[in-house]
FIBAVEX-8911 format. One record per residue (C-alpha): residue number from 1; residue in three letters; x, y, z. Coordinates in nm, 2 decimals, always signed. Layout:
BEGIN
{site NUM,ALA,{X,Y,Z}}
...
END
This chain:
BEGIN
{site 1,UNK,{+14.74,+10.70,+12.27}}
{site 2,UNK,{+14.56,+10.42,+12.50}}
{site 3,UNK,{+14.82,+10.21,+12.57}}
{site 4,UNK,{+15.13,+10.31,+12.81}}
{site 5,UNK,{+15.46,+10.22,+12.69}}
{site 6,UNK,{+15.76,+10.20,+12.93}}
{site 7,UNK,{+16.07,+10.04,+12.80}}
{site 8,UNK,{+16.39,+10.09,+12.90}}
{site 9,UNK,{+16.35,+10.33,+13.17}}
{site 10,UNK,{+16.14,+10.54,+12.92}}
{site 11,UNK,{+15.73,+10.62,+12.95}}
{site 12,UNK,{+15.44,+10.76,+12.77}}
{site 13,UNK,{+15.29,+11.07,+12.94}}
{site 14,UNK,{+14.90,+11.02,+12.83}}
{site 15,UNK,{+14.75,+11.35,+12.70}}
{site 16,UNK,{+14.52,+11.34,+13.02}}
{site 17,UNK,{+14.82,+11.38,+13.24}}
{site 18,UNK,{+14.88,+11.73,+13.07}}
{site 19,UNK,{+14.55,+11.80,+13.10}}
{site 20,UNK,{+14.53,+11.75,+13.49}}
{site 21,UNK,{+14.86,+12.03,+13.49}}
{site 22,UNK,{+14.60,+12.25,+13.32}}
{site 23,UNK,{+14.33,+12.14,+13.61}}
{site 24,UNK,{+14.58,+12.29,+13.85}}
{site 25,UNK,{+14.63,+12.58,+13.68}}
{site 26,UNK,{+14.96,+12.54,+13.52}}
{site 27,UNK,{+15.06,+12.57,+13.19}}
{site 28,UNK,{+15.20,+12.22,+13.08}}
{site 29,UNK,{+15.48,+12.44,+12.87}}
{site 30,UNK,{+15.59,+12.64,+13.15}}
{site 31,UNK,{+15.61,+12.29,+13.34}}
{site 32,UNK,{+15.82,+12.19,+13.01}}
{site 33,UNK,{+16.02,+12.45,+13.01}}
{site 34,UNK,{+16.10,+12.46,+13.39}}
{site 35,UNK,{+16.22,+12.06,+13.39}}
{site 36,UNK,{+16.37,+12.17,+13.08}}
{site 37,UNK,{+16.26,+11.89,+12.85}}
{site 38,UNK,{+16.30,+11.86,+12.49}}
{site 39,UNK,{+16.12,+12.17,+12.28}}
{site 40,UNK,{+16.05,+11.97,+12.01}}
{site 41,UNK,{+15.83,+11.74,+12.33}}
{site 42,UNK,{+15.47,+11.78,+12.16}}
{site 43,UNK,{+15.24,+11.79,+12.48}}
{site 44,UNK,{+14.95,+11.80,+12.34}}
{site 45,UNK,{+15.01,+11.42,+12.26}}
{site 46,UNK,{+15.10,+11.14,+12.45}}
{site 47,UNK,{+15.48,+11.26,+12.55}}
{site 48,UNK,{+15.74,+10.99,+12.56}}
{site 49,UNK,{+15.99,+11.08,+12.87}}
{site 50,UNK,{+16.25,+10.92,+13.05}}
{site 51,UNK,{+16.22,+10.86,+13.39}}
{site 52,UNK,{+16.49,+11.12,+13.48}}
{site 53,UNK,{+16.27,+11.36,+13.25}}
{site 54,UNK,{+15.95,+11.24,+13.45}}
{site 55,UNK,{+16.11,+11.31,+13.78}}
{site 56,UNK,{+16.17,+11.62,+13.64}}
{site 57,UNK,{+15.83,+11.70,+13.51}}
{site 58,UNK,{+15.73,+11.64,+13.92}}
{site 59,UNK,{+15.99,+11.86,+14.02}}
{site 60,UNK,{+15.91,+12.15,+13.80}}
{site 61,UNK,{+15.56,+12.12,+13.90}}
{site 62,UNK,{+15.64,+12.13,+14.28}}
{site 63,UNK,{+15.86,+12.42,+14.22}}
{site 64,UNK,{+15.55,+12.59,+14.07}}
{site 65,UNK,{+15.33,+12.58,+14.33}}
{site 66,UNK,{+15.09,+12.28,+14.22}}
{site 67,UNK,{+15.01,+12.04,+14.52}}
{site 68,UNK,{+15.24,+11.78,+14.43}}
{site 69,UNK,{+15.06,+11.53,+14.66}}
{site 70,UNK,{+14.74,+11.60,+14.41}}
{site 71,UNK,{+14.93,+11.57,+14.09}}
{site 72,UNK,{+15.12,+11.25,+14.17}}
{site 73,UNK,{+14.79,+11.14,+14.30}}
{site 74,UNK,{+14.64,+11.24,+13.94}}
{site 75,UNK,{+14.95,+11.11,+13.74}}
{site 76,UNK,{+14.94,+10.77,+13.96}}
{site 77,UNK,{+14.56,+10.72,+13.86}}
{site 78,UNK,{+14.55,+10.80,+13.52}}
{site 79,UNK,{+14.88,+10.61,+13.41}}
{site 80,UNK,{+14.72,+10.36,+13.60}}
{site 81,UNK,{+14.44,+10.29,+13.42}}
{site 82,UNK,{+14.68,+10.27,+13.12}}
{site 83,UNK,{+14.86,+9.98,+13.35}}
{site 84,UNK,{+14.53,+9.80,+13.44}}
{site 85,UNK,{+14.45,+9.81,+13.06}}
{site 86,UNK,{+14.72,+9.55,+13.00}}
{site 87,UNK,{+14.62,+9.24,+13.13}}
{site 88,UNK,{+14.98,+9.09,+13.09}}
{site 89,UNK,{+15.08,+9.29,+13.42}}
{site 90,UNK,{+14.99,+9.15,+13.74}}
{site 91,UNK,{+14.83,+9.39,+14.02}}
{site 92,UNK,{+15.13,+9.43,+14.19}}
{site 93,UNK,{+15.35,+9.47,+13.90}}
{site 94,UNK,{+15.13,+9.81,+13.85}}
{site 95,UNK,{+15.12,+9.94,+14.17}}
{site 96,UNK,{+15.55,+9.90,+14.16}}
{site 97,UNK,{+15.55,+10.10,+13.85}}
{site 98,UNK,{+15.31,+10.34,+13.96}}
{site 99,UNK,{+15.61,+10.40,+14.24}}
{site 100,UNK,{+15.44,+10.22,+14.51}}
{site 101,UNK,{+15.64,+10.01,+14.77}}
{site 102,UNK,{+15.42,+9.75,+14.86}}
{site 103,UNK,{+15.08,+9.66,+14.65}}
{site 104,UNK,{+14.85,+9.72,+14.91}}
{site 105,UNK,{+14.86,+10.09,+14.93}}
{site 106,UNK,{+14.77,+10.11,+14.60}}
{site 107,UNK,{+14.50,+9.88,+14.61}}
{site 108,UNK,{+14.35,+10.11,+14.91}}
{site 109,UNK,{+14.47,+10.43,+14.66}}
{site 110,UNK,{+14.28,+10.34,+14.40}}
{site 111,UNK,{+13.98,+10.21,+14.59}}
{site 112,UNK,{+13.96,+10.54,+14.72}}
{site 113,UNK,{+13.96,+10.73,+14.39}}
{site 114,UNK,{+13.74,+10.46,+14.22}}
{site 115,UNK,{+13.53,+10.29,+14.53}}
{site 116,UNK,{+13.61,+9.96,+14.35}}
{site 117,UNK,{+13.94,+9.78,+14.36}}
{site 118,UNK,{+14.17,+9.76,+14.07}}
{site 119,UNK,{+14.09,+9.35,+13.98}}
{site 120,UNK,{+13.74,+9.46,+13.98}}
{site 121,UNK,{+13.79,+9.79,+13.71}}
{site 122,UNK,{+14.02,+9.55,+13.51}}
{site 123,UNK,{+13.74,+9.29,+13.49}}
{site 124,UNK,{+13.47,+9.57,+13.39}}
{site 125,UNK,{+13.72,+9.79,+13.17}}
{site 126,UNK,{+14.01,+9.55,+12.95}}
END
């Protein structure tokens, strides 16, 4: 799935954000299992979670060992591209659902990752 849904405190886990678990060298079950989601949560696909259950997800992954810096780092950049996608969001309404508190530290963030601000890769990728 391209497009991030959150709605009512519920959000779509894109399949890459699995995949950077695996970067890390954990296994996105054993990350499943430890925040003890859902069995029947198909990870292989984009993963509808609440936010409890997301919190959870981080927590899990902290508890095994992964850099949590790095993987909210990871998770914040590739939900936000989902985010910057949708052009009915304004800037700083993405940076606040990415969990920022104030927009400008996303805006150096994501420079950072991308060397371009985020107006700029919304103008050049939606």
């Amino acid at each position: 799935m391209s497009q991030l849904e959150i709605r009512s405190e519920r959000c779509k886990l894109p399949q890459a954000f699995w995949q950077s678990i695996e970067r890390l060298g954990l296994s996105p079950s054993a990350v499943q299992q430890h925040a003890q989601l859902p069995t029947d949560l198909h990870l292989n696909d984009a993963a509808v979670v609440t936010t409890h259950q997301l919190f959870a997800v981080w927590r899990a992954i902290e508890a095994l060992s992964a850099t949590f810096s790095e993987m909210l780092n990871e998770a914040r950049r590739q939900v936000g591209f989902h985010l910057l996608a949708d052009t009915s969001l304004e800037l700083k309404e993405v940076a606040y659902l990415l969990g920022y508190e104030d927009a400008n530290s996303y805006f150096r963030a994501f420079r950072q990752w991308e060397k371009i601000s985020p107006g700029e890769w919304r103008r050049i990728n939606a």
